[in-house]
C-alpha positions, -999 to 999 in steps of 0.1 A, spaced: 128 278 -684 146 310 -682 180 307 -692 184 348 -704 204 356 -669 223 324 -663 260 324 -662 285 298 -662 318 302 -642 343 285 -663 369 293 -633 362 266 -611 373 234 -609 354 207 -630 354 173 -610 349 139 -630 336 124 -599 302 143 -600 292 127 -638 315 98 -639 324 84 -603 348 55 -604 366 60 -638 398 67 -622 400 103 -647 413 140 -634 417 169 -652 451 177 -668 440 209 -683 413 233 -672 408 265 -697 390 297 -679 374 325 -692 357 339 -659 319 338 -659 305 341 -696 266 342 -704 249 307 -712 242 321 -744 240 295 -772 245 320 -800 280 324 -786 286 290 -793 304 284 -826 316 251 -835 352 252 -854 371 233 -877 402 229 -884 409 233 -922 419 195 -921 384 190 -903 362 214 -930 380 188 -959 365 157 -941 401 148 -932 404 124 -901 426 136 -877 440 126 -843 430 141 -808 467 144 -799 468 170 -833 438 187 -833 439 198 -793 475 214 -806 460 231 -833 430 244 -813 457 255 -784 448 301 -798 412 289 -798 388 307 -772 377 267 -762 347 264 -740 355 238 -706 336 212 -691 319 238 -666 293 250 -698 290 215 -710 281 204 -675 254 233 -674 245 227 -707 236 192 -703 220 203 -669 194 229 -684 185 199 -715 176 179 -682 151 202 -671 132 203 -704 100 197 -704 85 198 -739 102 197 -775 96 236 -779 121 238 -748 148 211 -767 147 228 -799 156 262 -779 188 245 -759 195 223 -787 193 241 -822 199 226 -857 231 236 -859 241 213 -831 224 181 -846 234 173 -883 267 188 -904 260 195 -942 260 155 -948 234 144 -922 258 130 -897 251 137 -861 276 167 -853 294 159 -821 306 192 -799 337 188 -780 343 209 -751 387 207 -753 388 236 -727 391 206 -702 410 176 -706 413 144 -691 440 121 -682 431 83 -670 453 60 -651 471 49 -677 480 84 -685 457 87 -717 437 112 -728 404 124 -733 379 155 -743 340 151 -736 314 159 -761 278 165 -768 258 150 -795 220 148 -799 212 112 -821 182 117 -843 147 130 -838 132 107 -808 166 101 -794 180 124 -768 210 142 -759 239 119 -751 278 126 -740 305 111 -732 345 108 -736 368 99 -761 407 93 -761 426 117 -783 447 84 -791 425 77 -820 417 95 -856 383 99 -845 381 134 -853 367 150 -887 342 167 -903 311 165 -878 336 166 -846 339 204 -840 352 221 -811 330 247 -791 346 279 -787 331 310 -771 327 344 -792 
């Protein structure tokens, strides 16, 4: 698999009805950056100070702090999770999914959140997907969560693109 020319163009639209038809979502805020590289060494996952003390804090907060952060969208998430479906051996995961995305210093599974797109459902709450990769023989999963809660902390860092 030969991702060493692939780019991702974080301009256009992301659409929840091509991963999540029916959940009644849209986008509410859509960061660009152009076409950037899909380079995973690029990738950094932040923390907030809060976040690095193992603080819980809420997804309204933390999507204010992160507001001067370079935040990846939805568009490399949704390549992302498009290249770790075309794996065909470990070898292949290990290179798309490296260490650094799987456990934080105290062995909980690290999950990446992608807060250069935001969602907004019909009730007007709001949510930020993520990445996580559960364990040795289990796979790569995502998914959504509402900013309404304190769900955010040490192992919940942001990706932002360097």
């Amino acid at each position: 698999m030969d991702t060493n020319y692939f780019e991702v163009d974080t301009d256009v639209p992301n659409d929840p009805l091509k991963w999540a038809p029916h959940n009644g979502l849209k986008v509410v805020e859509h960061r660009t950056m152009g076409s950037v590289p899909f380079e995973l060494e690029r990738v950094q996952l932040y923390l907030t100070p809060a976040q690095q003390a193992d603080q819980w804090i809420s997804g309204h907060e933390l999507r204010k702090l992160l507001q001067k952060e370079p935040l990846l969208n939805a568009n490399f998430l949704d390549a992302w999770l498009w290249f770790l479906g075309k794996t065909e051996n470990k070898k292949q995961l290990e290179f798309l999914f490296p260490d650094r995305f799987c456990n934080d210093q105290n062995g909980w599974h690290v999950y990446t959140f992608f807060w250069g797109t935001v969602y907004e459902n019909e009730e007007g709450r709001l949510f930020v997907r993520y990445v996580c990769k559960a364990g040795e023989t289990q796979g790569v999963t995502s998914g959504l969560v509402c900013l309404d809660e304190p769900h955010f902390r040490v192992n919940c860092p942001a990706a932002i693109y360097i």
